[in-house]
C-alpha positions, 0 to 999 in steps of 0.5 A, a space after each residue: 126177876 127171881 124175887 119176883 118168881 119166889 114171891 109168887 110162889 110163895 103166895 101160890 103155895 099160901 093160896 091152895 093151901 087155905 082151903 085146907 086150913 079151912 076144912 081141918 077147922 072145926 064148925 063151931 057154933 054161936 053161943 053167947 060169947 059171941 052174941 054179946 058182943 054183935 052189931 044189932 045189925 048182925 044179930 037181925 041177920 042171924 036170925 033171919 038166916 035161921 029163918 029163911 032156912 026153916 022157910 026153906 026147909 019147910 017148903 021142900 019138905 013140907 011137914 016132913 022137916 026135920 024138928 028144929 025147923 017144925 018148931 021155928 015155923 010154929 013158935 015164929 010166927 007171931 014174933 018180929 025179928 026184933 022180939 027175937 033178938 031182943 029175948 036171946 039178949 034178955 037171955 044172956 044178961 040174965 045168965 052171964 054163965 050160960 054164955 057157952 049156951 048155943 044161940 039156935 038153942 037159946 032162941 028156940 027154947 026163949 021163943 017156946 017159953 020153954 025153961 032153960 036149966 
């Protein structure tokens, strides 16, 4: 019975201290590292989250949102999802040293046509 009561300690003391674990680590975002090495179905995913949250944001705040949002909702329109993955992949083979490169940033400059240094 006390090998039980320990164990549960234990796992209770593991358990309320995740949270914090969680909260000391830095939010980091996906750059090409990570890209690379995704399920196309993940990937397809991530670019629609980016866009649901430009749909959103533009639809609180009207033209009012912020830059980032303004140019997805202006450059995507004519894009598939597919297109837009398929440009942020063309990227990073091109420029194996620009894996550190975050993902948002390569999509909003690949699907601007803008020129990446």
């Amino acid at each position: 019975m006390r090998k039980t009561g320990v164990i549960v300690g234990a796992l209770l003391i593991l358990v309320l201290s995740l949270p914090a674990l969680v909260l000391s680590q830095k939010a980091a975002l996906w750059d090409g590292t990570q890209w690379k090495d995704l399920p196309q179905e993940t990937k397809i995913g991530y670019v629609k989250g980016v866009g649901n949250l430009a749909d959103y944001e533009m639809a609180a705040s009207g033209r009012r949102a912020g830059a980032v949002t303004r140019a997805l909702d202006e450059q995507w329109k004519n894009k598939n999802i597919i297109t837009i993955v398929q440009e942020v992949d063309k990227f990073y083979r091109e420029n194996p040293q620009k894996l550190s490169m975050p993902v948002i940033e390569v999509m909003l400059r690949c699907c601007r046509g803008l020129a990446i240094p």
